[in-house]
C-alpha positions as CSV (number, residue, x, y, z in Angstrom):
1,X,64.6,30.3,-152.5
2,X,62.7,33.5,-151.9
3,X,60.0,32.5,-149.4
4,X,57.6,35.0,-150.5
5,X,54.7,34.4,-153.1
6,X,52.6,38.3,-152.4
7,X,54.4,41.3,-152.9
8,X,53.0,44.8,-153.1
9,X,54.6,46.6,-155.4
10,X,53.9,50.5,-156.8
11,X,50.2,50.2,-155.8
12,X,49.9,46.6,-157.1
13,X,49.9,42.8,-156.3
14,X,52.6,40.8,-157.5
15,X,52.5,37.1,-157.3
16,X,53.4,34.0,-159.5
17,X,50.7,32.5,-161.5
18,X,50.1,28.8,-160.1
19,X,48.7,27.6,-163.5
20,X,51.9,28.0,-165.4
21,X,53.6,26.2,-163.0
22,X,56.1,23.4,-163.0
23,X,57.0,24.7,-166.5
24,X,56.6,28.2,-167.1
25,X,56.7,30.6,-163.9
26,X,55.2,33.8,-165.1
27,X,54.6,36.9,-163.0
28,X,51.0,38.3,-162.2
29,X,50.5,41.9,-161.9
30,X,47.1,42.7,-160.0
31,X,46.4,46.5,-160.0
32,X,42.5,46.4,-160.0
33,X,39.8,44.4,-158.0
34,X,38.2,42.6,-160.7
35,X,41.6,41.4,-161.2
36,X,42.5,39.9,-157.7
37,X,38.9,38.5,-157.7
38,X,39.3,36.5,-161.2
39,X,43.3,35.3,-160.0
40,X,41.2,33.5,-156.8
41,X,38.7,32.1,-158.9
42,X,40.7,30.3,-161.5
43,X,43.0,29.4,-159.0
44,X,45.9,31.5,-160.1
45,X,46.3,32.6,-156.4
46,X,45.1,29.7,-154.1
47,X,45.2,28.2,-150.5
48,X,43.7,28.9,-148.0
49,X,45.9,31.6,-146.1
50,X,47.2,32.9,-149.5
51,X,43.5,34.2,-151.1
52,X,42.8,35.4,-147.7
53,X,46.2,38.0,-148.1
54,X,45.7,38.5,-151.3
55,X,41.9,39.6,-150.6
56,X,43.3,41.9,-148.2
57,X,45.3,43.7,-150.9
58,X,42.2,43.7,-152.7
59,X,40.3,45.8,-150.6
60,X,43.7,47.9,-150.5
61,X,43.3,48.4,-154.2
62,X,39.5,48.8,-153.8
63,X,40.3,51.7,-151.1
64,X,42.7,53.8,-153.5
65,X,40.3,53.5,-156.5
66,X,37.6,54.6,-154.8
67,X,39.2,57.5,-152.9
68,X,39.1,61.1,-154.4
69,X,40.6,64.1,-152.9
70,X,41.7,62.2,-150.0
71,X,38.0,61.1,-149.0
72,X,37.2,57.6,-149.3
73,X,33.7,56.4,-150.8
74,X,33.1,53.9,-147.9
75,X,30.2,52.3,-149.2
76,X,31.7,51.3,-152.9
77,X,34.9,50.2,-151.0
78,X,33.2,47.7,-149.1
79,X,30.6,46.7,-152.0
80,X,34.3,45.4,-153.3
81,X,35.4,43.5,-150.4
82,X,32.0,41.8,-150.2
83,X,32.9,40.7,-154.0
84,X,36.2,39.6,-152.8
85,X,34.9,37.6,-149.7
86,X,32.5,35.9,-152.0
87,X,35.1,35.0,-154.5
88,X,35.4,31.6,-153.6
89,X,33.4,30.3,-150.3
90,X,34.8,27.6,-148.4
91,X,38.3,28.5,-147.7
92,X,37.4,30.7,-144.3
93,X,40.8,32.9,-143.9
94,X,39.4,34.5,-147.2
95,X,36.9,36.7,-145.5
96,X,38.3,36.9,-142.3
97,X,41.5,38.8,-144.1
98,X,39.0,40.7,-145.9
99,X,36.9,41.3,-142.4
100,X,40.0,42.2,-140.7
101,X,41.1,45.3,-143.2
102,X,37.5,46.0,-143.1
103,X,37.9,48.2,-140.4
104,X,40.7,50.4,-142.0
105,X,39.2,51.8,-144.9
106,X,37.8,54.9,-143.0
107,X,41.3,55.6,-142.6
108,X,42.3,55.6,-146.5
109,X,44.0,53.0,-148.2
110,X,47.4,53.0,-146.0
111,X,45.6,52.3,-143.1
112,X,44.3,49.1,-145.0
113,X,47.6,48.4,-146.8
114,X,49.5,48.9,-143.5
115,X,47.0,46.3,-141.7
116,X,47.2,43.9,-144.5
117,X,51.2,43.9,-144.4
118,X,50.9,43.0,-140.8
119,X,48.8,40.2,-142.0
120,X,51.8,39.2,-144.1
121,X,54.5,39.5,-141.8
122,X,52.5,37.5,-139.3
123,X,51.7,34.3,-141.7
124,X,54.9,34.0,-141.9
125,X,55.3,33.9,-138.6
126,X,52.5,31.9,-138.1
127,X,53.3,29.3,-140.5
128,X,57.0,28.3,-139.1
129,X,55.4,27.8,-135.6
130,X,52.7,25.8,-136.4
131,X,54.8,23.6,-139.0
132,X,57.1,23.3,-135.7
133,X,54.5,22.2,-133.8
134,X,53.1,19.4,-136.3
135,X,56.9,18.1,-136.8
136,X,57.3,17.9,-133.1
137,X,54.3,16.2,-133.0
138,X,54.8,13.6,-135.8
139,X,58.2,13.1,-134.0
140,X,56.6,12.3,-130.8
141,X,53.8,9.8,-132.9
142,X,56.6,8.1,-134.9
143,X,60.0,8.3,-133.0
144,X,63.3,7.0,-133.7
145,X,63.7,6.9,-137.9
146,X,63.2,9.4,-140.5
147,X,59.8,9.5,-141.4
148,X,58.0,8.8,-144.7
149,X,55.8,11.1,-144.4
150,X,52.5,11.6,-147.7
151,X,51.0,14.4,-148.4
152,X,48.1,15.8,-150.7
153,X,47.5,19.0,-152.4
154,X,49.9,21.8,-152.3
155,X,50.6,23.8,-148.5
156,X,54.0,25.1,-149.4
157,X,55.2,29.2,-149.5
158,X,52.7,29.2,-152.8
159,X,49.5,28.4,-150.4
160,X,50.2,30.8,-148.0
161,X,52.2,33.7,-148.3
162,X,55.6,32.5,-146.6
163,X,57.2,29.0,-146.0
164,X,54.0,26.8,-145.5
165,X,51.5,24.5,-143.1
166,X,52.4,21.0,-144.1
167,X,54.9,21.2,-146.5
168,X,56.2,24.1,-143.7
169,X,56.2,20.9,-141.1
170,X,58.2,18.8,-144.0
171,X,60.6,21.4,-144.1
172,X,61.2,21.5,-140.5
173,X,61.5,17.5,-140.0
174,X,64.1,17.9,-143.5
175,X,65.8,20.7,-141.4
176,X,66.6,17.8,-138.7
177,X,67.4,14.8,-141.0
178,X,63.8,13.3,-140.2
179,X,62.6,12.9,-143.5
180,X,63.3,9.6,-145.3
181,X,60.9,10.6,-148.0
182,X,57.7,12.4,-149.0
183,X,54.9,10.4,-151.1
184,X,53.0,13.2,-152.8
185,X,49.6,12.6,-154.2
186,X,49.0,14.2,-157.3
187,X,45.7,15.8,-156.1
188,X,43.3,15.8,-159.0
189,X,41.8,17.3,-161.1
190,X,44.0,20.1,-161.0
191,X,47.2,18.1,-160.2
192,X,48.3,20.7,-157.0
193,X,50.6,17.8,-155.8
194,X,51.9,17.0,-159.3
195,X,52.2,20.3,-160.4
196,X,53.0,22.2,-157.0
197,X,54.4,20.4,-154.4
198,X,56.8,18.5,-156.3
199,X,58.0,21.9,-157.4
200,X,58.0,23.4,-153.7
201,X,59.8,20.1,-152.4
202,X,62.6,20.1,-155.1
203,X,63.6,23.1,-154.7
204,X,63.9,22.5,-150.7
205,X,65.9,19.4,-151.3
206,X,63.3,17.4,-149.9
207,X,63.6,13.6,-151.2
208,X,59.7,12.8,-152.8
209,X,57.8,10.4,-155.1
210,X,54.6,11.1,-157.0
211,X,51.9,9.0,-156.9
212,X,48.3,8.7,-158.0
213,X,45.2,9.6,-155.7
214,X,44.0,6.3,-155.6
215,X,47.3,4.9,-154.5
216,X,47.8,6.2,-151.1
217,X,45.5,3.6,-149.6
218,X,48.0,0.6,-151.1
219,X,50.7,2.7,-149.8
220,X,49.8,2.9,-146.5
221,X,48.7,-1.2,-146.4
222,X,52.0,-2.0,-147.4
223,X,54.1,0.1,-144.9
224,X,55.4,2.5,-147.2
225,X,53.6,5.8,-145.3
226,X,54.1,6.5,-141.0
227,X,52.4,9.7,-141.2
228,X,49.7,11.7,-143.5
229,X,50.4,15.7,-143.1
230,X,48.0,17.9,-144.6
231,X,46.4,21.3,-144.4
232,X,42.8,22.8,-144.1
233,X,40.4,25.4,-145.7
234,X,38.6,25.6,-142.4
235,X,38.3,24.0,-139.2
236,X,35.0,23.9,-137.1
237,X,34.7,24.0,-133.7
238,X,34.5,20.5,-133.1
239,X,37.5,19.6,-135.6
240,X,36.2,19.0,-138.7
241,X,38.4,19.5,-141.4
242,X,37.1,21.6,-145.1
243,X,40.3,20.4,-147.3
244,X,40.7,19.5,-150.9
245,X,38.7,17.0,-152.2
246,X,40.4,13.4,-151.4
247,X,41.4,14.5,-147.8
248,X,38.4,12.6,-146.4
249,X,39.5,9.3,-148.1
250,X,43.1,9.6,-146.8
251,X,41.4,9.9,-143.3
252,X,39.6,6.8,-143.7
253,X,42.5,5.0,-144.5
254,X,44.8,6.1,-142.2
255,X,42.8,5.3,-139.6
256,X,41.9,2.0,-141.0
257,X,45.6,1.2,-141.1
258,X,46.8,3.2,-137.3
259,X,48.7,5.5,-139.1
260,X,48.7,9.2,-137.8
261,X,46.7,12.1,-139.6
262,X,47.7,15.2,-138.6
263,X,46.1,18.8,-140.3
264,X,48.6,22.0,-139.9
265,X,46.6,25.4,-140.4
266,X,47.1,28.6,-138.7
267,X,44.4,29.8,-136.3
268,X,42.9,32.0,-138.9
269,X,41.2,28.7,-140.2
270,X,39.8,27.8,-137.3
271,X,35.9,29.1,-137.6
272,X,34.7,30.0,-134.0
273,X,31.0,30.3,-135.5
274,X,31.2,26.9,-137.1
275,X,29.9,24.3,-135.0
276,X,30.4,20.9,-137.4
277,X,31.5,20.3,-140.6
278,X,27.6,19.9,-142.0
279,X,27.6,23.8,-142.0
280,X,30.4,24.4,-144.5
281,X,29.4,25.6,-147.9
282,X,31.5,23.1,-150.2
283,X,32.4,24.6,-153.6
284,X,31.7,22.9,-156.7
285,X,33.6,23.7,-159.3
286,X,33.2,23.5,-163.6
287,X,32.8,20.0,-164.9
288,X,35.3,20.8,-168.0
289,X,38.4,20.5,-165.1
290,X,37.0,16.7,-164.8
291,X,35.9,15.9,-168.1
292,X,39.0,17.3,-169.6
293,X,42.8,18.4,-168.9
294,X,45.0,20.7,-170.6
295,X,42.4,21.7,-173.4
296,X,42.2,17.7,-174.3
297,X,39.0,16.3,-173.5
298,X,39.2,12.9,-171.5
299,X,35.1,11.7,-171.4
300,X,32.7,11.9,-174.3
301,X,31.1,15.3,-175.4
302,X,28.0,15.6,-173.0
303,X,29.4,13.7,-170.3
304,X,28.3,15.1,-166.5
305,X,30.4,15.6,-164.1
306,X,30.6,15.6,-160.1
307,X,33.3,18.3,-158.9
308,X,33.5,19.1,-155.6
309,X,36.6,20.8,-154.8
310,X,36.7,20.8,-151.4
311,X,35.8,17.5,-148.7
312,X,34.8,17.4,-144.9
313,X,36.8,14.9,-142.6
314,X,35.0,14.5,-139.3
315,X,36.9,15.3,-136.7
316,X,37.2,12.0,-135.1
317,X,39.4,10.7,-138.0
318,X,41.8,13.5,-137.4
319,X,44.8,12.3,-135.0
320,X,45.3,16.1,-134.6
321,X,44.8,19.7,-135.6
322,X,48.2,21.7,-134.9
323,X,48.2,25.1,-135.1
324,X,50.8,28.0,-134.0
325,X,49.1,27.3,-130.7
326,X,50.2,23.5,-130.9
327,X,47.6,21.1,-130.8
328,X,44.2,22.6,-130.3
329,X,42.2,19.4,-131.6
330,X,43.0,15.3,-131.3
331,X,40.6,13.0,-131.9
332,X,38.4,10.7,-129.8
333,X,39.8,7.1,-128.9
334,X,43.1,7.7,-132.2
335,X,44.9,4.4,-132.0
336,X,47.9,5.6,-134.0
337,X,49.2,2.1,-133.7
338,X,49.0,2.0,-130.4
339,X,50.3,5.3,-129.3
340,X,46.9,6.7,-128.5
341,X,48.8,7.8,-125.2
342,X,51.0,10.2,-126.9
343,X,47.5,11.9,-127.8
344,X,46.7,14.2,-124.6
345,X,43.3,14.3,-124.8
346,X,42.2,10.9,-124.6
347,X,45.0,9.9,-122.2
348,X,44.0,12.3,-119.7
349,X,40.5,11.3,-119.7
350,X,41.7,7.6,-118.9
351,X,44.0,8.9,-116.1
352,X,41.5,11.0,-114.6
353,X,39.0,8.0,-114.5
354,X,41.6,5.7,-113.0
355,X,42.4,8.4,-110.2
356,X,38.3,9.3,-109.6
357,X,38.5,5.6,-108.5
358,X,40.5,5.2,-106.2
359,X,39.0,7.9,-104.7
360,X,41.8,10.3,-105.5
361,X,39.6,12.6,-107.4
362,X,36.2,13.0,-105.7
363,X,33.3,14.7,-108.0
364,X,34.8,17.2,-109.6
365,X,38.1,17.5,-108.0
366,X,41.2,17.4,-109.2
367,X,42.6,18.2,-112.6
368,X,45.7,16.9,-115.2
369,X,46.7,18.5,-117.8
370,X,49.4,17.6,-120.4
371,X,51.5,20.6,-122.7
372,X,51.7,21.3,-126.4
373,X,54.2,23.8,-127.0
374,X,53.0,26.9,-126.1
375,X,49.8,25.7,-125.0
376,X,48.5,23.1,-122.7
377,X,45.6,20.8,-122.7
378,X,43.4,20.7,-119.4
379,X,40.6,18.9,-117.7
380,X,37.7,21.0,-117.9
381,X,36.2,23.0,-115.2
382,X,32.7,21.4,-113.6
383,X,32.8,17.7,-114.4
384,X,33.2,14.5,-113.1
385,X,36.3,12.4,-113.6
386,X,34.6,9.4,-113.3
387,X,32.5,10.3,-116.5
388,X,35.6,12.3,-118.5
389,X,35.8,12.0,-121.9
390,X,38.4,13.6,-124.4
391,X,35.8,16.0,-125.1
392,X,36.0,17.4,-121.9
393,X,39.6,19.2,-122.6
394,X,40.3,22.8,-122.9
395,X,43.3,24.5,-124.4
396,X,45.2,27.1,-122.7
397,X,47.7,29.6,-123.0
398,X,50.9,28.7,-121.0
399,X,52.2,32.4,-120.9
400,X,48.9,33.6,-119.1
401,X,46.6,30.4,-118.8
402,X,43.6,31.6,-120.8
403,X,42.0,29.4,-123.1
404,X,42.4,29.3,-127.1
405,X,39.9,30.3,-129.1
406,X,37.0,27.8,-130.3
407,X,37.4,25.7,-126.6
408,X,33.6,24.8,-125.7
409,X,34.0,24.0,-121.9
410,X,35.9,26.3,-119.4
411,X,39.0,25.6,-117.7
412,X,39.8,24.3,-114.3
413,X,40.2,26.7,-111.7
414,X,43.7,25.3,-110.8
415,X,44.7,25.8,-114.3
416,X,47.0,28.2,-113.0
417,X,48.8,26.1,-110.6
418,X,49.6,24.0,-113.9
419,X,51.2,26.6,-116.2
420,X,53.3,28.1,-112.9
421,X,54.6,24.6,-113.6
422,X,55.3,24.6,-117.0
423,X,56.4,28.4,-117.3
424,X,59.1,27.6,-114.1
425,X,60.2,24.2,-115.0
426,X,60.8,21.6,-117.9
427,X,57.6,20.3,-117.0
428,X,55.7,17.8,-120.0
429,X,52.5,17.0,-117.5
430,X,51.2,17.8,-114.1
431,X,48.8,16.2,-112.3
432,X,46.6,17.7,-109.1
433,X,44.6,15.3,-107.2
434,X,43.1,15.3,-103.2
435,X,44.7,11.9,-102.2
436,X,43.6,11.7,-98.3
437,X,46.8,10.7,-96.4
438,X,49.0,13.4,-98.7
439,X,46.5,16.2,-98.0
440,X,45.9,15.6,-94.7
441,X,49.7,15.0,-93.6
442,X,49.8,18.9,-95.7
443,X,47.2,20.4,-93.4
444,X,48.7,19.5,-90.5
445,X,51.8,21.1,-91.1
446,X,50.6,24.1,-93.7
447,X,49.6,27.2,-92.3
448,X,46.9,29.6,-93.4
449,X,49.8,32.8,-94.8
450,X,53.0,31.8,-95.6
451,X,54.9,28.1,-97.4
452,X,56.1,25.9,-94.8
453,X,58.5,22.9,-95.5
454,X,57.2,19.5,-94.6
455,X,60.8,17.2,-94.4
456,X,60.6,13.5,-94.6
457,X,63.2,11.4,-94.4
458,X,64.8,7.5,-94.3
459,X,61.5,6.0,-96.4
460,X,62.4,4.1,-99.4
461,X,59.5,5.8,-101.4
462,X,61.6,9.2,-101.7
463,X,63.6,8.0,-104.6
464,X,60.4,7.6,-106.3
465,X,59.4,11.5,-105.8
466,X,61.9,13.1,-108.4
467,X,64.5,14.8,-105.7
468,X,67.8,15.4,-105.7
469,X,68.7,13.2,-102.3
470,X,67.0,9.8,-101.9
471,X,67.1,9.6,-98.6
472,X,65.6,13.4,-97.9
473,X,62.8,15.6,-99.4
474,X,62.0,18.8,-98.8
475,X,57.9,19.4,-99.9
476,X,56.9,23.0,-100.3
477,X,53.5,23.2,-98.6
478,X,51.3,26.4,-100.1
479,X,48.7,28.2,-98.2
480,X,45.2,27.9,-100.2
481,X,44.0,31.0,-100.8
482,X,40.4,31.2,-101.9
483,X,41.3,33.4,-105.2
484,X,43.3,30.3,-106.8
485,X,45.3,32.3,-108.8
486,X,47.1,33.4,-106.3
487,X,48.3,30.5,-105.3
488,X,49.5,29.6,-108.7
489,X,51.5,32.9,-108.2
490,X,52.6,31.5,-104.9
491,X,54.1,28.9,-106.8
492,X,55.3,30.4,-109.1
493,X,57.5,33.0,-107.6
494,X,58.8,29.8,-105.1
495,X,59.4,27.3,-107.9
496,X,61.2,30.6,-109.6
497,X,64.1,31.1,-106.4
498,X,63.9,27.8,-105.8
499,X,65.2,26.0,-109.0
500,X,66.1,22.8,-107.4
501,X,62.8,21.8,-105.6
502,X,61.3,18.6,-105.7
503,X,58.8,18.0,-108.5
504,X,55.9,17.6,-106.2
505,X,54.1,19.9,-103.8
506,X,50.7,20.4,-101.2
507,X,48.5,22.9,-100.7
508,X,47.0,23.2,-97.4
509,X,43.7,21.3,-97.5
510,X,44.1,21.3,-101.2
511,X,45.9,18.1,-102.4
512,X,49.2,17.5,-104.1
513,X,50.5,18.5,-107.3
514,X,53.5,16.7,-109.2
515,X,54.5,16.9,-112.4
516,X,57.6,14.9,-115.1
517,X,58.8,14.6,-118.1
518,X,54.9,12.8,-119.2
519,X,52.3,12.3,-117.6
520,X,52.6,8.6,-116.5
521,X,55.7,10.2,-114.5
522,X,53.5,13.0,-113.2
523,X,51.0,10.6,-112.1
524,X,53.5,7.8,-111.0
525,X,55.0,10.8,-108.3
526,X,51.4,11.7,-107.5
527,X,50.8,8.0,-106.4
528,X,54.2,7.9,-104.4
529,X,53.8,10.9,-102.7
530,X,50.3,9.7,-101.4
531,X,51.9,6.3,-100.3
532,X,55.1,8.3,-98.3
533,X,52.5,9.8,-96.1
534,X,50.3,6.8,-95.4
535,X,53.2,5.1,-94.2
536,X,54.5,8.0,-92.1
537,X,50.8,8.4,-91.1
538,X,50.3,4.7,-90.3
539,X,53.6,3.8,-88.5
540,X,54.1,6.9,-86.7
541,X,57.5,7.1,-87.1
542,X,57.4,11.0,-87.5
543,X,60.4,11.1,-89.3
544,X,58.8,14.5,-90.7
545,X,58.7,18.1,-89.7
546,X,57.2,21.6,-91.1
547,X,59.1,24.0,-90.6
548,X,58.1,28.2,-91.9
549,X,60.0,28.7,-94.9
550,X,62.0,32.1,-93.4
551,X,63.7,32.8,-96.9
552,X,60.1,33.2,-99.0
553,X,57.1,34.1,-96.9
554,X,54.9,34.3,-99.8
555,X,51.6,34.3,-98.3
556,X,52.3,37.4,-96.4
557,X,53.1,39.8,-99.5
């Protein structure tokens, strides 16, 4: 299967024409503007990241026309990409393509056709990571048995330029026998699903069934559905979800019934200037696709019709919103039959809360955070645990711990001490609280330049702290420098040359860090840790030592 549908050829846009399809696949030739603008409006060339690429060829084809002697009329070139942005107005990676070539057509139309094959190569790209994202994801939420999975519209290679968002993650779970089978809606009134998907999933082998629209809610009441993947036109800021109409009612009734909903989009549809879904223009489309199909009228002549083509799901109804950053949205309080834990968000907010009362997390102090693939989901900076919600989160970059785009709240200032974690070790969760006992056993033996080694030894509690001998442990103790990331760096480079440290450390006058495999583990060490030194504290049996680590002296580089 070639897992292209946009090629440039010889000045032109070649691409197949969705309304022919399952039966006929005929080949569209685009070689002027009006022409790319017409093939997004009847819906010839549609999805989301695919009419945002193919408007970027546009306003290649716009910038040859409209260049003479090799000097470009700038202001008729982008009176065409204007028309092209407005070609159809929901879907937002349409005129952010067209915004991003923008700013190449002083530079003559292989400037812009050199940026917009970037844009290409990159969906691709794109499109496998967050699909491997969302399967990981719906693996986590549903473990243990192939999945029967529904899904609605069309997101395949035909929706976006290569391989695909939801259908992508189908292919990924099919890839590792996860896939029992795939319950496609038909998606009126244009029949995407019927017409589309079915195609996209035979051809990948992918076991499916068709069913009507109204269907899905029996399905999922009678156990036939454990997950609902589907893509998005745009996301808003606080995770509302433009899709195709009939997403919204799919929401409703996977949440009715527990059942995960999951939306798989590449950042591009994420609006950062969006705040909630109330501000998204929903188009409305000609009431002969309702009234009508196939030329054979279905309602009496005169008949009105109500055809949105797009809906809003608020954000709360959305388990998640994966992207090729992982998960950059989950909803507040998702019960996913029970496994609202396996949602980071929400479970970190009740953690937090737990640890603020035991007095573990004073104020503001002290931060969790819980990874998703590339990126990691933290407690933001400022706020109280005792009043956290899952609201509070920000997402960051694990390679350099800056946030994703569209985050509202800043992160926590130890954010880096979290991702030295996760970039150094197989870390899932890490937890960083000021636990008295722990800190103050820490300060004692720290010192203000370099790690020391606090031993303790012949206490029960050691097997509970994740080391390699459960009758020793050896706990790095980091100097707290007042610029924070350099103590992530700290413990980074130490965590680096020291591969087989314990999965817990202090910083002097700083509280403990730990971190495991979740974040119940992460926590569970947290809590052991903090119990080891009130007993050595308590009994003053000083079975423990600092000693200067002579083999790293960080603090003094």
């Amino acid at each position: 299967m070639d897992d292209s549908s946009l090629i440039w050829d010889d000045g032109a846009l070649v691409t197949i024409d969705q309304r022919g399809l399952p039966h006929e696949v005929r080949e569209l030739r685009l070689g002027t503007v009006d022409a790319v603008i017409d093939a997004i409006r009847v819906l010839a060339i549609r999805g989301a990241p695919a009419i945002g690429i193919a408007g970027a060829f546009g306003v290649v084809i716009a910038t040859g026309a409209h260049t003479v002697d090799g000097v470009v009329d700038e202001v008729r070139v982008q009176a065409d990409a204007d028309r092209i942005a407005a070609a159809r107005p929901t879907a937002v990676n349409l005129a952010w393509a067209v915004q991003r070539v923008r700013a190449k057509v002083a530079q003559g139309a292989a400037a812009v056709l050199a940026e917009t094959l970037d844009m290409l190569a990159e969906d691709g790209r794109v499109n496998r990571a967050a699909a491997t994202h969302a399967a990981d994801l719906a693996q986590r939420l549903c473990p243990d048995r192939p999945l029967r999975v529904l899904t609605h519209c069309n997101t395949g290679r035909l929706a976006t330029s290569a391989f695909g968002t939801a259908i992508g993650a189908l292919r990924v779970l099919s890839e590792r026998g996860a896939i029992e089978n795939v319950l496609v809606d038909e998606t009126r009134p244009l029949l995407q699903g019927a017409r589309l998907t079915t195609w996209e999933l035979a051809e990948a082998g992918i076991p499916h069934r068709l069913t009507i629209d109204s269907a899905a809610a029996w399905a999922m009441a009678t156990g036939q559905v454990d997950c609902v993947l589907v893509g998005a036109d745009r996301v808003t800021v606080n995770g509302d979800v433009a899709n195709k109409i009939g997403t919204y009612a799919l929401a409703l009734a996977a949440r009715h019934h527990g059942i995960p909903f999951i939306v798989v989009a590449p950042e591009s549809t994420r609006d950062p200037n969006m705040a909630t879904g109330r501000d998204i223009v929903v188009e409305e489309r000609a009431a002969a696709e309702v009234i009508g199909f196939g030329g054979v009228a279905t309602a009496p002549e005169g008949t009105e019709a109500f055809n949105p083509a797009f809906d809003v799901t608020p954000g709360d109804l959305v388990t998640a919103v994966v992207t090729e950053l992982g998960v950059v949205h989950s909803a507040a309080g998702d019960s996913a039959s029970g496994r609202a834990d396996l949602l980071p968000g929400k479970v970190i907010a009740d953690i937090a809360r737990g640890l603020y009362q035991r007095g573990w997390m004073p104020g503001t102090a002290g931060n969790i955070s819980v990874r998703t693939g590339d990126t990691a989901v933290i407690t933001g900076s400022g706020l109280s645990k005792g009043e956290l919600t899952e609201h509070d989160m920000v997402t960051v970059l694990v390679a350099d711990s800056t946030p994703t785009a569209g985050n509202s709240r800043k992160p926590s200032a130890e954010t880096t001490i979290h991702t030295a974690a996760y970039r150094t070790t197989s870390a899932q969760a890490v937890v960083h609280i000021h636990p008295p006992f722990a800190t103050a056993l820490a300060t004692r033996f720290g010192t203000p330049d370099a790690v020391t080694i606090l031993r303790i030894t012949d206490y029960e509690l050691i097997k509970g702290l994740g080391g390699t001998d459960p009758a020793v442990i050896d706990i790095p103790v980091f100097p707290n420098w007042a610029d924070v990331p350099r103590i992530g760096a700290d413990i980074e480079r130490y965590l680096a040359e020291h591969p087989a440290a314990p999965p817990i450390l202090c910083i002097t006058g700083h509280g403990i860090t730990a971190w495991g495999d979740n974040i119940s583990q992460a926590r569970d060490r947290a809590e052991c840790l903090e119990a080891l030194c009130e007993l050595v504290s308590r009994t003053g049996r000083l079975n423990a030592f600092g000693a200067r680590d002579e083999t790293l002296e960080i603090g003094l580089t």
